[in-house]
Backbone of each chain as ProteinMPNN parsed JSONL, in Angstrom:
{"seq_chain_A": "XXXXXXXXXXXXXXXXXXXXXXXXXXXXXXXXXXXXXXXXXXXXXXXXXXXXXXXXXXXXXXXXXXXXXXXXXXXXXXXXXXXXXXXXXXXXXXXXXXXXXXXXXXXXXXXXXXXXXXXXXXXXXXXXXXXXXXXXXXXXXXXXXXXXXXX", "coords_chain_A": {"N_chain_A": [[126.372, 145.831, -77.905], [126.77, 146.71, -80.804], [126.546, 148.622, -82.426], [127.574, 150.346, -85.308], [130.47, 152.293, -85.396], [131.326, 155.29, -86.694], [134.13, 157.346, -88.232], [134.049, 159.707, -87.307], [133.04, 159.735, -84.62], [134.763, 158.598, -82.888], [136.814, 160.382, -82.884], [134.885, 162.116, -81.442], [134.317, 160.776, -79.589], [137.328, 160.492, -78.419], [137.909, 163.144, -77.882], [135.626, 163.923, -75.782], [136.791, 162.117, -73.785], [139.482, 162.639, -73.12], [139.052, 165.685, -72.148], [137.504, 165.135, -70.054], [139.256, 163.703, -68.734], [140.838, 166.006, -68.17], [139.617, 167.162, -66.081], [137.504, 168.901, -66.586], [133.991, 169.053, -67.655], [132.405, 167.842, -70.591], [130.124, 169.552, -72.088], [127.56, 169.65, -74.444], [127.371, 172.074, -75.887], [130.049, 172.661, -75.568], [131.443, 170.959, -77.068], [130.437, 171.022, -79.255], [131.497, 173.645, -79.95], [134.166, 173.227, -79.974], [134.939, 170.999, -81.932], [133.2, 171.745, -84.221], [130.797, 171.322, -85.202], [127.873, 170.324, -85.713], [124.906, 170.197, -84.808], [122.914, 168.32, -85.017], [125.08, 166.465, -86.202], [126.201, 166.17, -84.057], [124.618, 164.983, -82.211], [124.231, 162.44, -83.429], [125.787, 160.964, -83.467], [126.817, 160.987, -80.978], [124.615, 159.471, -80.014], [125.164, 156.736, -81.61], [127.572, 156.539, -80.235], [126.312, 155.774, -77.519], [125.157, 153.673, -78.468], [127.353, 151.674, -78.374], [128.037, 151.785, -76.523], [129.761, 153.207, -75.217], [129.842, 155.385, -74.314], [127.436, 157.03, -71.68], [124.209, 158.479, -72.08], [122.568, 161.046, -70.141], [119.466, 160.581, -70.04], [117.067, 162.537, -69.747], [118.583, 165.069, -70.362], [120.009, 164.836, -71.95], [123.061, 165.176, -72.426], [126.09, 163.95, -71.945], [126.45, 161.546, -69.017], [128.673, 159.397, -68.319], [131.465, 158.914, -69.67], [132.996, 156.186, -69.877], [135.867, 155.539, -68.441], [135.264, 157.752, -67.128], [132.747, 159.933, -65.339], [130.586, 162.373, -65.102], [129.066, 163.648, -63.304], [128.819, 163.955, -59.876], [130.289, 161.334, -58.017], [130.65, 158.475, -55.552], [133.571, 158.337, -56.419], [136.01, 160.114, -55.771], [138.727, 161.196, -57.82], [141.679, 161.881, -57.371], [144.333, 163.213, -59.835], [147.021, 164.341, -60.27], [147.696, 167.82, -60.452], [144.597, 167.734, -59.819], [141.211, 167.005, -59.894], [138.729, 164.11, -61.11], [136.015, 162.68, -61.516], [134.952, 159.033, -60.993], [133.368, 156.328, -62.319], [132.587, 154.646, -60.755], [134.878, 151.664, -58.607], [136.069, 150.025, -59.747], [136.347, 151.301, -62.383], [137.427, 153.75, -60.706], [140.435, 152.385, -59.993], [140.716, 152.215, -62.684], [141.107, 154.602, -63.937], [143.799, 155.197, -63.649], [145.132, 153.603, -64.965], [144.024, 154.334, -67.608], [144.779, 157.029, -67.953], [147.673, 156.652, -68.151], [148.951, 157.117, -65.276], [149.712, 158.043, -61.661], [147.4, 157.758, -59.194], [144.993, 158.743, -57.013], [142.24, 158.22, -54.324], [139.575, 158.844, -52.33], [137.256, 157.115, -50.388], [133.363, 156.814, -49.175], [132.57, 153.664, -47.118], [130.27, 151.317, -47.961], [129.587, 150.07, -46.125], [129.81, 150.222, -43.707], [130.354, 153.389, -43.531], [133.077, 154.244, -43.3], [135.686, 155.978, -44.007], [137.822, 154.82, -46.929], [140.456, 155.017, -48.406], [142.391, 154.686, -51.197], [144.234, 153.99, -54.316], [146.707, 154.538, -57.071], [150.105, 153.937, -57.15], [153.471, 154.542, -58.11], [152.737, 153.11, -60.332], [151.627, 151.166, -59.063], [148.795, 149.073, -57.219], [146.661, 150.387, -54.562], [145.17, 150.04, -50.85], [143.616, 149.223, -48.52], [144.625, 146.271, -46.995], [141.928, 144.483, -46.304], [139.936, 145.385, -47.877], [137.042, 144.951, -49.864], [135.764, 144.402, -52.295], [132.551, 145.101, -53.772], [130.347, 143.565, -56.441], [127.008, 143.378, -57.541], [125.566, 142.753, -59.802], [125.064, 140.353, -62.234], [127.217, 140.24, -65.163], [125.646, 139.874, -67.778], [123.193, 141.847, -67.006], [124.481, 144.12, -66.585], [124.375, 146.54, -68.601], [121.335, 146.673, -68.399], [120.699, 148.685, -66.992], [122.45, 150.982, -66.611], [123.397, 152.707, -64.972], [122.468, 152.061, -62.312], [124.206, 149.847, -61.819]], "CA_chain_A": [[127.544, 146.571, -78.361], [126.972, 145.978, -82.286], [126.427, 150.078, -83.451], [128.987, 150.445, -86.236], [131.011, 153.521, -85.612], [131.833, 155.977, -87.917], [135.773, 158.13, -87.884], [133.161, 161.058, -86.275], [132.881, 159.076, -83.861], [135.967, 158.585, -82.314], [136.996, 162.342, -82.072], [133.905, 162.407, -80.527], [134.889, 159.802, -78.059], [138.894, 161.33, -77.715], [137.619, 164.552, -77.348], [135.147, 163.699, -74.292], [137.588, 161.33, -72.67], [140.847, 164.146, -72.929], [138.411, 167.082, -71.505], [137.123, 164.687, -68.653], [140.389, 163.382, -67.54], [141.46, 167.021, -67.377], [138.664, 167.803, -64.976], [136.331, 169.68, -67.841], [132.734, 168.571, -67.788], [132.392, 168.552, -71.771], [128.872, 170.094, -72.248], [127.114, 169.71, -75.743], [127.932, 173.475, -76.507], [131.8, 173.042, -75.601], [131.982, 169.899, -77.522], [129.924, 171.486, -80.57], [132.445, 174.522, -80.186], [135.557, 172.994, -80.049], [134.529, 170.239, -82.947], [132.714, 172.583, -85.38], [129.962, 170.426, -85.347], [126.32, 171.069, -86.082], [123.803, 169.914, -83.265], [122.268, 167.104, -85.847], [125.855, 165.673, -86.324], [126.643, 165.645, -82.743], [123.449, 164.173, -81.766], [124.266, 161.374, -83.926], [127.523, 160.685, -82.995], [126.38, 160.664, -79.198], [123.553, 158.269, -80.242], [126.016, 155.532, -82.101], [128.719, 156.485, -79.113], [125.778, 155.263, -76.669], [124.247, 152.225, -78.553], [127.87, 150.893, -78.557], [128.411, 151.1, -74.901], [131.215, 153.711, -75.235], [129.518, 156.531, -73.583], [125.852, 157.163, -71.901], [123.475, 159.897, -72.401], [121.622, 161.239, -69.787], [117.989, 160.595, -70.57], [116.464, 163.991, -69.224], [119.131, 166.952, -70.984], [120.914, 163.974, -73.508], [123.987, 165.166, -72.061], [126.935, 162.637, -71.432], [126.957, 161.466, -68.031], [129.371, 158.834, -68.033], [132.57, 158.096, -70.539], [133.916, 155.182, -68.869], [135.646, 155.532, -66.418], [134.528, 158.795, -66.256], [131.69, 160.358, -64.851], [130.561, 164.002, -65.562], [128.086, 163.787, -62.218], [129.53, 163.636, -58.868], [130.014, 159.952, -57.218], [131.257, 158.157, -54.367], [134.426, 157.894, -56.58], [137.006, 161.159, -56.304], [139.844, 160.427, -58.088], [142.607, 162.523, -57.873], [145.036, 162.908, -60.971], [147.826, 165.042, -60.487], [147.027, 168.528, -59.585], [143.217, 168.366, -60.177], [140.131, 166.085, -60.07], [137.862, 163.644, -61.647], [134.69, 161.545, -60.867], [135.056, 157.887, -61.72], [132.12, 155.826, -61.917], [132.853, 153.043, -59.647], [136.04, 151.627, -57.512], [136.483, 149.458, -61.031], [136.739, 152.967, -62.731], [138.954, 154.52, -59.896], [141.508, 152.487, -60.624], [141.168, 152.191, -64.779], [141.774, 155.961, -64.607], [145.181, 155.312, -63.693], [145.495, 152.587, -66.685], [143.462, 154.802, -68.76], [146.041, 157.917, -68.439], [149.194, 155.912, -67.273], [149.403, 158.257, -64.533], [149.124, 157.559, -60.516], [145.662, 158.42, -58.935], [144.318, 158.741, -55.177], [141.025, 158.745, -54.069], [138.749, 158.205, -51.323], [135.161, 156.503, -51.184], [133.223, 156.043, -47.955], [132.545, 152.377, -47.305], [129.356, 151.485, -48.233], [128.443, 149.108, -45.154], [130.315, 150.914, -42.415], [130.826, 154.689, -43.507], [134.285, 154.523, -42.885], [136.868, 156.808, -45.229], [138.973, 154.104, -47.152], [141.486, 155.63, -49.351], [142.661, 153.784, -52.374], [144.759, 154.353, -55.637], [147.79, 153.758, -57.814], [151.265, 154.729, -56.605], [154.132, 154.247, -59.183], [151.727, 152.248, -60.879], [151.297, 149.715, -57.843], [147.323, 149.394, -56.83], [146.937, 150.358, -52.956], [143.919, 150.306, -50.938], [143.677, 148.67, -47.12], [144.051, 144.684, -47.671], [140.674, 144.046, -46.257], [139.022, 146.117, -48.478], [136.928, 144.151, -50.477], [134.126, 145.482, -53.613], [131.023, 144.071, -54.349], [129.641, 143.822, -57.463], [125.517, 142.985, -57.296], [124.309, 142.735, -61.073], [125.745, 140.098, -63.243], [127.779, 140.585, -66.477], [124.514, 140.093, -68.554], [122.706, 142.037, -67.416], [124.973, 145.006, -66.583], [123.815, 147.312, -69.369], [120.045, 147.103, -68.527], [120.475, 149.681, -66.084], [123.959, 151.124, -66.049], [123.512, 153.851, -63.494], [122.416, 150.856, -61.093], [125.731, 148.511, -62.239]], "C_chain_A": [[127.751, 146.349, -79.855], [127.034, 147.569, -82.75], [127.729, 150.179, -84.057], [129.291, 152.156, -85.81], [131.692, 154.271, -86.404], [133.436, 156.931, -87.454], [134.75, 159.062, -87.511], [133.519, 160.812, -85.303], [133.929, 158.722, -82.622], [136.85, 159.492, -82.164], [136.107, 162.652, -81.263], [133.901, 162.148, -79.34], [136.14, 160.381, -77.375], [138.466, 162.227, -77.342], [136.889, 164.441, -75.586], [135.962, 163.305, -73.348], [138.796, 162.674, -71.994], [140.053, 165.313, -72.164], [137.839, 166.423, -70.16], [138.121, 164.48, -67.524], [141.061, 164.815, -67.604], [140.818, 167.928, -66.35], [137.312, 168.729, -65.492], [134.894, 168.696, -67.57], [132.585, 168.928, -69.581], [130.454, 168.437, -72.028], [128.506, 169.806, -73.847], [128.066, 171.008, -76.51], [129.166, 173.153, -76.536], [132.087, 171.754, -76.558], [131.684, 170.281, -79.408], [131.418, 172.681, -81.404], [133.96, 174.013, -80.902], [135.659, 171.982, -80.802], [134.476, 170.766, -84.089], [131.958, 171.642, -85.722], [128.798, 170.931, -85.781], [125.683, 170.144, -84.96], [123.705, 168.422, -84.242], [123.791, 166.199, -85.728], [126.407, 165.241, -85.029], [125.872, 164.393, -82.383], [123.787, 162.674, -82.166], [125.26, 160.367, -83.588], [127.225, 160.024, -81.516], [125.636, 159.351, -78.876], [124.371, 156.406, -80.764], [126.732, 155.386, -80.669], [127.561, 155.194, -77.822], [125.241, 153.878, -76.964], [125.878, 151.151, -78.72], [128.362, 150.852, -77.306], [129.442, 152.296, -74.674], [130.429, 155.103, -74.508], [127.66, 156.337, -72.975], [125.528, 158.287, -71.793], [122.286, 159.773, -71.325], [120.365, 161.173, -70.359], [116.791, 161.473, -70.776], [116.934, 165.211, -70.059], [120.121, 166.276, -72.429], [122.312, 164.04, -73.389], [125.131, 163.778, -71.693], [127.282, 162.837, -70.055], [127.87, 160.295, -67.562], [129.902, 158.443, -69.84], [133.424, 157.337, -69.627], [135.611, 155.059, -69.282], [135.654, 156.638, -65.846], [133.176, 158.667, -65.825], [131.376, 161.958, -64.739], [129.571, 164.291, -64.323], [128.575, 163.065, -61.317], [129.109, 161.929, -57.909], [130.576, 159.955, -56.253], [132.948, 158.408, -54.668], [135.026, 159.465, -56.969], [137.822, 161.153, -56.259], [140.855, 162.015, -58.194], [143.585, 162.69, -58.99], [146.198, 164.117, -60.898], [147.563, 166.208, -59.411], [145.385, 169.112, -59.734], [142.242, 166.938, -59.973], [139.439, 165.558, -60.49], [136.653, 162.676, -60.525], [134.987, 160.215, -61.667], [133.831, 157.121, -61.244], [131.707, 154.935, -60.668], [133.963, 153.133, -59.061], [136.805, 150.728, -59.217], [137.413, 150.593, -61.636], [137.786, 153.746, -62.062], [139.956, 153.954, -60.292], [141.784, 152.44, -62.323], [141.442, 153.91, -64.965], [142.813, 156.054, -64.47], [145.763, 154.947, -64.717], [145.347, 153.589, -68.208], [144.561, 156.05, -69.368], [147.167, 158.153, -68.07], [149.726, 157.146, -66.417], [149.041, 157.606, -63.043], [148.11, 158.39, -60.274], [145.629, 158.134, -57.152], [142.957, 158.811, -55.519], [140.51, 157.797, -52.533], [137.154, 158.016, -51.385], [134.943, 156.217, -49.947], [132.638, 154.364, -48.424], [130.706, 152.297, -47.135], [128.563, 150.808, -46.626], [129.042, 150.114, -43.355], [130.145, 152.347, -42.443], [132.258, 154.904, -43.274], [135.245, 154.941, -44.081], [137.751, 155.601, -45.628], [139.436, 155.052, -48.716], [142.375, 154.27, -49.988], [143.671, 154.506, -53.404], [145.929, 153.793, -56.063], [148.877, 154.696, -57.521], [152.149, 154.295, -57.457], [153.646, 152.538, -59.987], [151.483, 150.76, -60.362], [149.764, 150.218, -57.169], [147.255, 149.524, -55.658], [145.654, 150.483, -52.223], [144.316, 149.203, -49.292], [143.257, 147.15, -47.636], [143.366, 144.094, -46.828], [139.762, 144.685, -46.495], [138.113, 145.138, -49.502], [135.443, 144.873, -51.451], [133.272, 144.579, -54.127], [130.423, 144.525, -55.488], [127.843, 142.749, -57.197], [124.586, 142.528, -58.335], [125.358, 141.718, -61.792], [125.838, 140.352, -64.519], [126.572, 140.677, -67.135], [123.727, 140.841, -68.608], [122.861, 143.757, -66.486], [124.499, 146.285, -67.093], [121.837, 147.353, -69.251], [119.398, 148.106, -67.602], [121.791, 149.927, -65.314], [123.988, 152.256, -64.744], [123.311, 152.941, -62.362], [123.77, 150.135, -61.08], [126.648, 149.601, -61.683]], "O_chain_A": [[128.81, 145.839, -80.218], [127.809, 147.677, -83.7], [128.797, 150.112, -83.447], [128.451, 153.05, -85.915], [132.761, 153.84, -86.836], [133.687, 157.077, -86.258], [135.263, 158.474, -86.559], [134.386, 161.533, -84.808], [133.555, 158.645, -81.452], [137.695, 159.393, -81.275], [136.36, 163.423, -80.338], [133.642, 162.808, -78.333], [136.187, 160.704, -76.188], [138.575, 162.319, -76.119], [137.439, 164.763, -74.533], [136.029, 163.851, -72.247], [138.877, 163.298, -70.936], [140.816, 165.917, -71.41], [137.711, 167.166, -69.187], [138.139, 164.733, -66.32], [142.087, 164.8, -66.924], [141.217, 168.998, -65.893], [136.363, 169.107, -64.804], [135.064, 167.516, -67.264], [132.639, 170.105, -69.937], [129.769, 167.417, -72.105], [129.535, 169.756, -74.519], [129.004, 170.968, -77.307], [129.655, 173.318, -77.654], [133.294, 171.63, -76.765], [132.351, 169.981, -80.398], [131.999, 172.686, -82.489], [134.563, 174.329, -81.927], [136.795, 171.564, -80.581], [135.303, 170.548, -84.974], [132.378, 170.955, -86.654], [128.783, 172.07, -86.25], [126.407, 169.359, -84.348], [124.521, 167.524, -84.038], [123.66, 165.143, -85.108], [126.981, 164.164, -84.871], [126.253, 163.227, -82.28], [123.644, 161.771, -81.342], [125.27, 159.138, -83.523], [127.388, 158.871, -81.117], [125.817, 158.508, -77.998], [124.1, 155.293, -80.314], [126.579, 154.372, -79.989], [127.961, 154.102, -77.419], [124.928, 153.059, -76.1], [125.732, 149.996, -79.121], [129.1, 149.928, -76.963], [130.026, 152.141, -73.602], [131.352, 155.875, -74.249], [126.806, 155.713, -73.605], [126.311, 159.175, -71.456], [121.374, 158.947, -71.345], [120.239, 161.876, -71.362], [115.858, 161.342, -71.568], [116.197, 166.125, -70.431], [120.655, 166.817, -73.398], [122.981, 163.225, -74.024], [124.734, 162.731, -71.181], [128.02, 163.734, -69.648], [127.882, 160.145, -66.341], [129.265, 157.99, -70.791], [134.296, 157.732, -68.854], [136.223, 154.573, -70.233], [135.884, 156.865, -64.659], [132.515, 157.631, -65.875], [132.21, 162.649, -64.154], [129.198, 165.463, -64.376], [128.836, 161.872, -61.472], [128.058, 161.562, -57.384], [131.078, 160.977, -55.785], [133.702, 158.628, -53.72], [134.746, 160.033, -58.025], [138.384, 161.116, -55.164], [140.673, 162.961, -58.96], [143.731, 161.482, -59.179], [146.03, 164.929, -61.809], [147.333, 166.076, -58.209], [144.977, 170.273, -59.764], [142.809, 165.846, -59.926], [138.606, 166.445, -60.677], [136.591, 162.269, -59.365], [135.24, 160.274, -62.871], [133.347, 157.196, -60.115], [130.72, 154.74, -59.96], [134.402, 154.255, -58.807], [137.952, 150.946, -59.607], [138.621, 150.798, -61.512], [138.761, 154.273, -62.597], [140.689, 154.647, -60.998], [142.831, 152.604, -62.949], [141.913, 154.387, -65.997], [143.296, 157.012, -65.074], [146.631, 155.543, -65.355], [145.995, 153.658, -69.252], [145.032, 156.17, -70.498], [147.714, 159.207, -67.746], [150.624, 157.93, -66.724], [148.186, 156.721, -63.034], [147.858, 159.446, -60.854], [146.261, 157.373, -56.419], [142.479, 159.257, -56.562], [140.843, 156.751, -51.976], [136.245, 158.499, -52.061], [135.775, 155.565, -49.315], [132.375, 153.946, -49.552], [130.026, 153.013, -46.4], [127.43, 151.003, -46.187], [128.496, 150.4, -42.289], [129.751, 152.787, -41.363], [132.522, 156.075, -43.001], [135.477, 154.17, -45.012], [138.507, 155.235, -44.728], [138.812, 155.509, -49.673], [142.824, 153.262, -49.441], [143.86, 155.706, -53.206], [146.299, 152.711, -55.608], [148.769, 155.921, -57.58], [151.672, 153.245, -57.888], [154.115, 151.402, -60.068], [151.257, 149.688, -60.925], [149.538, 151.345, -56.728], [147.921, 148.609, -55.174], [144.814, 151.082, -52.894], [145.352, 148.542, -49.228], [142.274, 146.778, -48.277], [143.891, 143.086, -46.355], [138.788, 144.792, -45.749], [138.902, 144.358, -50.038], [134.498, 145.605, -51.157], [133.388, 143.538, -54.773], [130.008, 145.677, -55.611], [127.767, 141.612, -56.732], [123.437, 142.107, -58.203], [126.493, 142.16, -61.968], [124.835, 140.669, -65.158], [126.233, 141.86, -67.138], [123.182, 141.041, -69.693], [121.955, 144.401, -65.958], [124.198, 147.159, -66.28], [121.179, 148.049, -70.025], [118.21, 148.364, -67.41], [122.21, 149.538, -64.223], [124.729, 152.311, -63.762], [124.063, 153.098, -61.4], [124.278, 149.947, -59.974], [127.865, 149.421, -61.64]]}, "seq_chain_B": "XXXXXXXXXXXXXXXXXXXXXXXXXXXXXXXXXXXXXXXXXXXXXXXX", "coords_chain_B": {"N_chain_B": [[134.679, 140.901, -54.111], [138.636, 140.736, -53.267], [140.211, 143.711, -53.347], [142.281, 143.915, -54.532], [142.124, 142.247, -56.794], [140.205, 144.041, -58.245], [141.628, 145.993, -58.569], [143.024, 144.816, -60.45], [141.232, 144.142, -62.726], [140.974, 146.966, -63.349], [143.232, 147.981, -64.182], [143.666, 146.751, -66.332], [141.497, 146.398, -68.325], [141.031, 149.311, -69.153], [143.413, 149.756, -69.765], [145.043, 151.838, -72.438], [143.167, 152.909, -73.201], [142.776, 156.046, -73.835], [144.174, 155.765, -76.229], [145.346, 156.796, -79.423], [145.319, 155.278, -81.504], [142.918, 154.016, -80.52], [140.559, 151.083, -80.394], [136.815, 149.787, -80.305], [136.514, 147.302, -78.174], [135.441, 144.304, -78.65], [132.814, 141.852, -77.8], [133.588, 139.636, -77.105], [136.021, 139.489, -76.83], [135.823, 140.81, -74.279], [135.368, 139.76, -72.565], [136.747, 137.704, -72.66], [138.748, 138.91, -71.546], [138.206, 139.653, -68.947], [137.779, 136.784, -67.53], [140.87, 136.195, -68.059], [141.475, 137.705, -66.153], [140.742, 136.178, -64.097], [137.504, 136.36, -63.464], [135.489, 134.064, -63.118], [132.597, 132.018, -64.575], [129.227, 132.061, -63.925], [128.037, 134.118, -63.028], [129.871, 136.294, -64.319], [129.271, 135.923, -66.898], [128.393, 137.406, -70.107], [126.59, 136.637, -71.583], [125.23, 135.028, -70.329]], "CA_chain_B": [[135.899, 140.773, -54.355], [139.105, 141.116, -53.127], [140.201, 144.724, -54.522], [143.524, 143.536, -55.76], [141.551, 141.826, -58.065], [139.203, 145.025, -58.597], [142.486, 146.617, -59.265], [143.86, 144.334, -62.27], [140.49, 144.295, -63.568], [140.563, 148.287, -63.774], [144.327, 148.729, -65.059], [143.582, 145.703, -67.942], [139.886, 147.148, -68.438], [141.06, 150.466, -69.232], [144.781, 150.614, -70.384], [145.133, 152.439, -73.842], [141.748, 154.059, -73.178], [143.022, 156.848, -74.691], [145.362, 155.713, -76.85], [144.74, 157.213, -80.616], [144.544, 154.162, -82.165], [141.875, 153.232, -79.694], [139.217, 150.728, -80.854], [136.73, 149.573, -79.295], [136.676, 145.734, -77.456], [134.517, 143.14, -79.243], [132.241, 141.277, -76.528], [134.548, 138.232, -76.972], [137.512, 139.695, -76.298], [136.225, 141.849, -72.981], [134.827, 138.149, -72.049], [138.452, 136.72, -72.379], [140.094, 140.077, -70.039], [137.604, 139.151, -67.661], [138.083, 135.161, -67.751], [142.13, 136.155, -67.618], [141.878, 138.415, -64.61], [140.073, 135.521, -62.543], [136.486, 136.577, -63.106], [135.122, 133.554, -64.223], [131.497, 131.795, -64.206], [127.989, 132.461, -64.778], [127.968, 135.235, -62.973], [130.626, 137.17, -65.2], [129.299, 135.599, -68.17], [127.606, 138.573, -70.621], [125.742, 135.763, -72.331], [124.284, 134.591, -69.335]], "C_chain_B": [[137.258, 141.137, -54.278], [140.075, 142.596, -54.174], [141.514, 144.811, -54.728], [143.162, 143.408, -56.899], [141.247, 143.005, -58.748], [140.767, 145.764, -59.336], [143.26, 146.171, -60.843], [142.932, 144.257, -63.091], [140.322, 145.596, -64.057], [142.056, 148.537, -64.447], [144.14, 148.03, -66.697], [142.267, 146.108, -68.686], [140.473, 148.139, -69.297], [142.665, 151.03, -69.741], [144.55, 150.864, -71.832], [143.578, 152.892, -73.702], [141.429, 155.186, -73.881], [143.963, 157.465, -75.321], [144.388, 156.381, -78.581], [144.144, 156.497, -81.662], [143.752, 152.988, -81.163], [140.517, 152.741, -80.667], [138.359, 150.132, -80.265], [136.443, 147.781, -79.034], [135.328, 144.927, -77.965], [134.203, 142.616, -77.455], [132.82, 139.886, -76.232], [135.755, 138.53, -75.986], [137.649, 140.508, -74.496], [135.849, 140.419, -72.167], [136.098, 137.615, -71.548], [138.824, 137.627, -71.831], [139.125, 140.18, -69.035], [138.098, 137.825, -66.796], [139.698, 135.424, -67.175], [142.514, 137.003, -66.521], [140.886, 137.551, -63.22], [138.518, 135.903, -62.651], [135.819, 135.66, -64.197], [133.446, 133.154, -63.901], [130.07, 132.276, -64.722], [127.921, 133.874, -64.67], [128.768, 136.403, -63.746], [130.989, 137.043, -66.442], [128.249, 136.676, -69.084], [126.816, 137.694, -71.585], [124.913, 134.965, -71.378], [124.698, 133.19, -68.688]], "O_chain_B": [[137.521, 141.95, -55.164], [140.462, 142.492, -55.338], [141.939, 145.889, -55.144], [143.531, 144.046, -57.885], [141.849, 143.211, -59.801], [140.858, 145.984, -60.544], [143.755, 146.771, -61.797], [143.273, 144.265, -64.274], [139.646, 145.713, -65.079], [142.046, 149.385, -65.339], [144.363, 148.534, -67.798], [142.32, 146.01, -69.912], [140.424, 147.76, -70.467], [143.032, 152.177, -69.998], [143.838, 150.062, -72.435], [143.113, 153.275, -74.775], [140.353, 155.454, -74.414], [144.466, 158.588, -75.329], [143.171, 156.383, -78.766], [143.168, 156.689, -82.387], [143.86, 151.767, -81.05], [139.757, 153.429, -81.35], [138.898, 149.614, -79.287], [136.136, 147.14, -80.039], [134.234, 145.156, -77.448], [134.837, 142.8, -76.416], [132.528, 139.181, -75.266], [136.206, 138.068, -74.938], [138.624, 140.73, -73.779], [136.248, 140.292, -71.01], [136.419, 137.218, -70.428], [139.768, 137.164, -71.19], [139.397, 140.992, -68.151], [138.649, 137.839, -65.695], [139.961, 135.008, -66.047], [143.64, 137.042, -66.027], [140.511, 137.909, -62.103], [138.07, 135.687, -61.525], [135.584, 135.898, -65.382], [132.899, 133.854, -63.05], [129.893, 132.804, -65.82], [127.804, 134.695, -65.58], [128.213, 137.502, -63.757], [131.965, 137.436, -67.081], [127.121, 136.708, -68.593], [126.362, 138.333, -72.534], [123.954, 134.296, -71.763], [123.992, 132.677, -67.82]]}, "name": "protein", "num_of_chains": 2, "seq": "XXXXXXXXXXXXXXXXXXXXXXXXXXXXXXXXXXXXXXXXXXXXXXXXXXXXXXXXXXXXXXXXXXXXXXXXXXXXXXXXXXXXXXXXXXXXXXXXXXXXXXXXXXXXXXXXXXXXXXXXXXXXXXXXXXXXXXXXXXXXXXXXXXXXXXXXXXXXXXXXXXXXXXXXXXXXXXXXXXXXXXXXXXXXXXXXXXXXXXX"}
């Protein structure tokens, strides 16, 4: 997490985050559009955004598939937000989208060892979720980032 | 981990997310809002 970021950079970042949590997938083009960017300056932007942890880039179309605690590609995690929907990366993520846009959230995730529907979220900003629910994390802190789509 | 926990690690994780004067979290400091929500040890050490 050392890439110095430039003030680009952080419109770059608001912009993605604000168009995700309103249910928008922000595409290169819509981000170029609604920026006034040039492809080269995006690119670059995307590239710093990713070597500092703050977004990743698909590897295949370069596209952003995760601004944490979004997710622009459908997961286990569908978070409700009002009257509309997001993807959050994780159960971590499900609830930081409540934190993230001090708002309450629902969602449901099947259970990974059973299949069974547990429903989760934040209700006047109290965390809720069946208390023997319990989340496993499998990769430690270190070495998190060497394969975030796995983490 | 019980997902109480999971829950104070995602509201403290992620509040001001997208606040304007958002910057972003030195590897110290996401170390220490780990450490202060109970997640301590090797395993939730980013230095190993």
């Amino acid at each position: 997490m050392s890439a110095a970021l430039i003030p680009l950079d952080f419109v770059v970042r608001r912009h993605l985050l604000t168009a995700f949590a309103s249910g928008a997938t922000p595409t290169r083009g819509l981000v170029l559009q609604a920026l006034a960017l040039d492809y080269a300056q995006l690119s670059a932007s995307y590239a710093r955004l990713a070597e500092a942890h703050v977004v990743v880039l698909d590897s295949g179309t370069g596209e952003v598939s995760m601004a944490m605690p979004f997710s622009a590609v459908p997961t286990a995690f569908r978070v409700v937000v009002g009257d509309h929907a997001v993807w959050a990366t994780c159960a971590w993520d499900a609830f930081g989208i409540a934190a993230a846009l001090d708002q309450d959230v629902s969602f449901t995730t099947p259970c990974p060892a059973s299949g069974a529907v547990i429903a989760g979220g934040v209700r006047r900003g109290v965390a809720f979720a069946p208390l023997t629910t319990v989340a496993y994390v499998g990769v430690p802190a270190s070495r998190w980032w060497d394969d975030i789509d796995f983490t | 981990m019980p997902v109480a926990q999971l829950a104070a690690l995602g509201r403290r994780w992620y509040r001001g997310r997208l606040a304007p004067d958002w910057q972003p979290r030195s590897l110290e400091a996401s170390q220490a809002l780990l450490e202060s929500t109970g997640f301590t040890g090797p395993f939730w050490s980013f230095t190993g």
